[in-house]
C-alpha positions as CSV (number, residue, x, y, z in Angstrom):
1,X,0.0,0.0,0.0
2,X,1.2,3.4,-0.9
3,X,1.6,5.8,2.0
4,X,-0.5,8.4,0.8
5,X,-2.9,6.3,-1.6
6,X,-5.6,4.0,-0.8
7,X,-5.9,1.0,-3.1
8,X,-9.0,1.4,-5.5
9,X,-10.3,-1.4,-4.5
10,X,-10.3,-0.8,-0.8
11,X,-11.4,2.8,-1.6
12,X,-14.7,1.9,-3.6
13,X,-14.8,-1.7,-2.0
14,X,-15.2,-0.4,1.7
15,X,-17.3,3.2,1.0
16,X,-20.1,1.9,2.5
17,X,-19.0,2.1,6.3
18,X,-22.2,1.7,7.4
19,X,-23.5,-1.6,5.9
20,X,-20.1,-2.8,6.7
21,X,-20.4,-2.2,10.2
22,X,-24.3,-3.5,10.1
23,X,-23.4,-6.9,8.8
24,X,-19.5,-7.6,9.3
25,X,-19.3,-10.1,12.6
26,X,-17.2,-9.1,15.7
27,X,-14.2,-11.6,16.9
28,X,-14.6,-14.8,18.9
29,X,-14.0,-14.5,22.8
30,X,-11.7,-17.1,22.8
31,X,-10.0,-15.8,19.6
32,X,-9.1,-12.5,21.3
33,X,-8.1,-14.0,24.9
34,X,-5.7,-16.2,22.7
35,X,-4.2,-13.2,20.8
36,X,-4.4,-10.8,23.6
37,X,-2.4,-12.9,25.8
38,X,0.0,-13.9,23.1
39,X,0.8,-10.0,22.6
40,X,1.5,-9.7,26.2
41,X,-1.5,-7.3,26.9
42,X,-3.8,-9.3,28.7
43,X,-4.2,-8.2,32.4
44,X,-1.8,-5.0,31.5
45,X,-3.6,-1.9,33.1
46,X,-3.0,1.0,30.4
47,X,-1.5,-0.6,27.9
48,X,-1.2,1.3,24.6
49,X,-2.4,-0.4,21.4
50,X,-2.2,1.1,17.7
51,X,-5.2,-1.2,16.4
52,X,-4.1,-0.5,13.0
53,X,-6.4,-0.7,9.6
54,X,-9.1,-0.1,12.0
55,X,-12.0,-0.2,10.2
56,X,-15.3,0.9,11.6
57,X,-13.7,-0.2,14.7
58,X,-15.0,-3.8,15.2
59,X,-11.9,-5.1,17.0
60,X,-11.1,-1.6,18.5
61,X,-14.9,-1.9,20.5
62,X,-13.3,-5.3,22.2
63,X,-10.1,-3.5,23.3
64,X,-12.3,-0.3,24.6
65,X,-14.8,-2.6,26.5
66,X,-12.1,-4.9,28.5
67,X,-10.9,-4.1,31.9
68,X,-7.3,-3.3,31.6
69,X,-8.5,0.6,30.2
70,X,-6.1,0.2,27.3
71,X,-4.7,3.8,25.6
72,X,-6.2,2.9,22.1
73,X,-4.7,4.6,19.2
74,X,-7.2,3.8,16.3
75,X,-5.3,4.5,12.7
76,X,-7.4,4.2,9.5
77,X,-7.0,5.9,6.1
78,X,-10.2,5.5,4.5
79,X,-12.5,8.5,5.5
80,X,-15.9,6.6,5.3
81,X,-15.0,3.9,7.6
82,X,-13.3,6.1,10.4
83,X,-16.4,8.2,10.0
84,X,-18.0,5.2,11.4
85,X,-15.7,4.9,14.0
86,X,-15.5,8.1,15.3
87,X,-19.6,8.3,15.7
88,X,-19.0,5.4,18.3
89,X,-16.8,7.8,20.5
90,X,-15.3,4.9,22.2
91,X,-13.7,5.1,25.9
92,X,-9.8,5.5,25.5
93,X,-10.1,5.7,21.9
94,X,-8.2,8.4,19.8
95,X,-8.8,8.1,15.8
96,X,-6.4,9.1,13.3
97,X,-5.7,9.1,9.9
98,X,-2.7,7.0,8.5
99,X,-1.3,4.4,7.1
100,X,0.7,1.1,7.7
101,X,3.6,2.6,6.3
102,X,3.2,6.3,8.4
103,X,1.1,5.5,11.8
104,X,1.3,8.7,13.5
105,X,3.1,8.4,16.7
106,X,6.7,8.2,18.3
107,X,9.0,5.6,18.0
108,X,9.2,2.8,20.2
109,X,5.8,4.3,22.3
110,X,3.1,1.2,21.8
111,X,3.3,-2.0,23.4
112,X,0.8,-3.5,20.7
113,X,0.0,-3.2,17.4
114,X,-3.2,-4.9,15.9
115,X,-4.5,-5.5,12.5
116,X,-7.8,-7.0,12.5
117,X,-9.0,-8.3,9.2
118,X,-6.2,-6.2,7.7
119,X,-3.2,-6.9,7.2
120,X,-3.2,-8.6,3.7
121,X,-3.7,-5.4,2.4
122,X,-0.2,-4.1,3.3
123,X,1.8,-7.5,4.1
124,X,5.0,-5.7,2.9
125,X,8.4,-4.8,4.1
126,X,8.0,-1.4,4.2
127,X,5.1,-1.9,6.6
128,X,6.6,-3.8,8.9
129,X,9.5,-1.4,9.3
130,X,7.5,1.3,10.5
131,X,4.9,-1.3,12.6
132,X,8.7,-2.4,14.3
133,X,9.4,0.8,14.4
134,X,6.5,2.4,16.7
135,X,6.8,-0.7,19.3
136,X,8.5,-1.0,22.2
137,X,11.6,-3.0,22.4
138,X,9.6,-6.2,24.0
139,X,6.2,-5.2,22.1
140,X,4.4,-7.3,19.2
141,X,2.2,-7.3,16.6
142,X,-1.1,-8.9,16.5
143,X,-3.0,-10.1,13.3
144,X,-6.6,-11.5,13.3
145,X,-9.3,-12.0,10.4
146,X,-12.6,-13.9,10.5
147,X,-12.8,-16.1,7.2
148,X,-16.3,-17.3,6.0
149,X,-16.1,-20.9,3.8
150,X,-17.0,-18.8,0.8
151,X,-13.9,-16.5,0.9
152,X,-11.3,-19.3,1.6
153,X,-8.2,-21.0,-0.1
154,X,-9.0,-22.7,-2.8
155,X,-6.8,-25.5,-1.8
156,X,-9.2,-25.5,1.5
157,X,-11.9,-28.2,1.9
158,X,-15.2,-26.1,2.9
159,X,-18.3,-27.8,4.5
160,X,-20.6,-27.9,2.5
161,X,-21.2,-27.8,-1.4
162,X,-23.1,-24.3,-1.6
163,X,-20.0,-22.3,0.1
164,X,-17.7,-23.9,-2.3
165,X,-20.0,-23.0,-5.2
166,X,-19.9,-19.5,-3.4
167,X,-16.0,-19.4,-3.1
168,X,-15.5,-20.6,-6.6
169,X,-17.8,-17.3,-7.7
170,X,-16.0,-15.1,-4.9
171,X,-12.5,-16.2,-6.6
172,X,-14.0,-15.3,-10.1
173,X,-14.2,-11.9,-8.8
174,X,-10.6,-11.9,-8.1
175,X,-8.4,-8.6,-9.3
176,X,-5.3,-7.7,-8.6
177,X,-4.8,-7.1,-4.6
178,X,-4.5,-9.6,-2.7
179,X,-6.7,-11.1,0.0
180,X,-6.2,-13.4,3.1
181,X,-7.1,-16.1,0.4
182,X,-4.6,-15.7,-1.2
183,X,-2.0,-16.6,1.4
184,X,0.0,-14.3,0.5
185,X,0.6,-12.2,3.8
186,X,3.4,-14.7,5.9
187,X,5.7,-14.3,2.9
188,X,6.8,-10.9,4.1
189,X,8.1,-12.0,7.5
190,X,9.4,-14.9,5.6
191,X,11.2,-13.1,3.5
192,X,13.2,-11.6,6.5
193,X,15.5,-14.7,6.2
194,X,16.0,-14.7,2.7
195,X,18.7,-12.7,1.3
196,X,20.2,-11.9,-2.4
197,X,22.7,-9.1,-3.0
198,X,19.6,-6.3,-3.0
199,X,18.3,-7.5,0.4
200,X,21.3,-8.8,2.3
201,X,22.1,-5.1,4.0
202,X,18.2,-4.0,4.1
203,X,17.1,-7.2,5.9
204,X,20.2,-8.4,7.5
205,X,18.7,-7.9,10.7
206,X,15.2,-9.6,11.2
207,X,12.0,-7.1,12.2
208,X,10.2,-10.0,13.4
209,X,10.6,-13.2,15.3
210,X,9.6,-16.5,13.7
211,X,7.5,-19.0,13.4
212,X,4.4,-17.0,13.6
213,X,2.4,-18.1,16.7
214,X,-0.6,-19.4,15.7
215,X,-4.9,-20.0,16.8
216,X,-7.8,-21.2,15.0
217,X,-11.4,-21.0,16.1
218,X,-13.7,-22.8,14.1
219,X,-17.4,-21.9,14.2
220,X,-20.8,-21.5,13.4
221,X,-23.2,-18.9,12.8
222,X,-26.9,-19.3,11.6
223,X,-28.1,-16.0,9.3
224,X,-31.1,-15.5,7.6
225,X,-30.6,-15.5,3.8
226,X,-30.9,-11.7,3.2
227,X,-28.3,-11.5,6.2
228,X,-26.2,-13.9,5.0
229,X,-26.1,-11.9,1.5
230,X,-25.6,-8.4,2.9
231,X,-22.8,-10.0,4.9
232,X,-21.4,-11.1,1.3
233,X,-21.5,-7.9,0.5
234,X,-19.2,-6.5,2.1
235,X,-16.8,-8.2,0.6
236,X,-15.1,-5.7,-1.0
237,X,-14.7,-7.0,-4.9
238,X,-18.7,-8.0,-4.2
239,X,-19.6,-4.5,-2.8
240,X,-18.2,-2.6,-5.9
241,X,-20.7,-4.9,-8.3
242,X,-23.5,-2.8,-10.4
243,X,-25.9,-3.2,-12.4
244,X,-25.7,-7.2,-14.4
245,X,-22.7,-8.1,-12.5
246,X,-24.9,-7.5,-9.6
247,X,-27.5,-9.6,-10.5
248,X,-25.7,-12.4,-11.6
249,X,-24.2,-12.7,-8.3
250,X,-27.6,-12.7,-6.7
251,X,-28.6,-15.1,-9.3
252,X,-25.5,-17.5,-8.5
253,X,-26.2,-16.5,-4.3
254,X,-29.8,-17.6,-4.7
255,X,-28.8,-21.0,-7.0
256,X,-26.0,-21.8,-4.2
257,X,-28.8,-21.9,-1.5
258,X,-31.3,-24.3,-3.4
259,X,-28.7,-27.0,-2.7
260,X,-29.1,-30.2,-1.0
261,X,-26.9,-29.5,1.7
262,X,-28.0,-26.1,2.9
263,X,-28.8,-26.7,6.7
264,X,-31.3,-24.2,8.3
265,X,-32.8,-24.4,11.8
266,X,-36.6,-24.0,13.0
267,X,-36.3,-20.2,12.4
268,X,-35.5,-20.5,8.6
269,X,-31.8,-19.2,9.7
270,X,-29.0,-20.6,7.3
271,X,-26.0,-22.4,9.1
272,X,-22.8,-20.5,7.8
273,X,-19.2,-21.9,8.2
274,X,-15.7,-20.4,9.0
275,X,-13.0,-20.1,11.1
276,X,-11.3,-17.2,13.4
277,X,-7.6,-17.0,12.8
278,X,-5.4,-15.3,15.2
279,X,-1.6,-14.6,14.4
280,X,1.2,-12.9,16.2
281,X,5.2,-11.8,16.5
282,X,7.4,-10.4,18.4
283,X,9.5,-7.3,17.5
284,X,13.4,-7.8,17.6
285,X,15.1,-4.9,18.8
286,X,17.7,-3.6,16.5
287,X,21.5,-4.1,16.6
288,X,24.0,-1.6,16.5
């Protein structure tokens, strides 16, 4: 991501803060225990975290509401969606403007930073310079996204037959930024450890320590079908679609749901698979 630009797809994808908010699902309890304790937060009275990419504030709510009265810095770029944010006027919550590669505050000042349902869209060196640069010697970064069957892998096995219908359609959407999907965001603290004569000197000191650390929360969640498709919405290659694009992916959305295996409870509600990743680092302080 640029440090002054917005990727077009995240600009046009994303300027409908509001739906997002509506129908985007918060973050499993046990997924943010697992990440919070990882990043050496849990239980730390003040603690200040750069949630970072912050959205309309979904994760930032779960750090304002928890007992430890966290000094939350909430940094997001695009206008609509910290609009949405700031309207919640959250306890402990300052929101800023910026970018992964220019969060605005000093060096080494945050014990935590946090990208929730983010990161993919900067997973790049120069990112994770200035992310190591903000944190305290012994601080770390946090990464968490919520991924429904339909917006998997495609090397993934999904549950049932309509979500892979739906992920094949959600990967014939596919442009040219890539997603948590495409598993494409480790490679950057990967390549920390690979070096050719353009990278030796940059990267000859590691950011970040490795392996990743690692939790997976399977789940559950049962949405009625207008629900379920204004959740797909926001999906941001889905949310920019107009007109006969549009309808064709209500027409494939409806044909999904007329299969065999579509599971729905007394209520009508549709049963709708995924998993909670959670993924974290910690900062290595720099040589001299």
């Amino acid at each position: 991501m640029e440090d002054s630009q917005l990727p077009s797809q995240a600009l046009s994808g994303f300027a409908n803060g509001a739906l997002y908010d509506q129908y985007r699902p918060s973050y499993p309890q046990a997924s943010v225990h697992a990440l919070l304790e990882a990043l050496r937060v849990s239980g730390q009275n003040g603690a200040t975290i750069v949630d970072l990419a912050a959205g309309t504030g979904k994760f930032t709510e779960l750090l304002a509401k928890r007992d430890e009265n966290y000094k939350i810095l909430a940094v997001e770029p695009h206008e609509e969606m910290r609009k949405q944010l700031e309207s919640k006027q959250l306890n402990n919550v300052a929101v800023e403007e910026g970018f992964a590669t220019s969060i605005p505050v000093a060096d080494e000042s945050v014990d935590a930073v946090i990208a929730a349902q983010a990161f993919h869209w900067f997973a790049n060196q120069e990112a994770l310079q200035e992310i190591h640069r903000v944190l305290k010697p012994d601080g770390c970064f946090g990464m968490i996204w919520n991924i429904e069957d339909y917006n998997q892998a495609q090397n993934t096995t999904v549950t049932t037959g309509w979500e892979s219908k739906m992920r094949d359609f959600t990967w014939s959407l596919d442009d040219s930024q890539p997603r948590f999907r495409h598993e494409k965001w480790r490679d950057c603290f990967e390549s920390q450890l690979k070096s050719t004569p353009l990278t030796v000197t940059l990267f000859a000191n590691p950011l970040f320590s490795l392996p990743l650390g690692e939790h997976e929360n399977k789940w559950t969640v049962w949405l009625t079908k207008d629900a379920l498709w204004e959740r797909y919405r926001t999906l941001s290659q889905v949310a920019v679609l107009q007109g006969e694009a549009l309808t064709h992916a209500e027409n494939v959305f409806a044909d999904a749901l007329n299969g065999d295996d579509v599971e729905r409870n007394e209520q009508g509600e549709i049963a709708m698979h995924g998993f909670t990743l959670s993924a974290w680092t910690s900062k290595i302080p720099a040589t001299t």
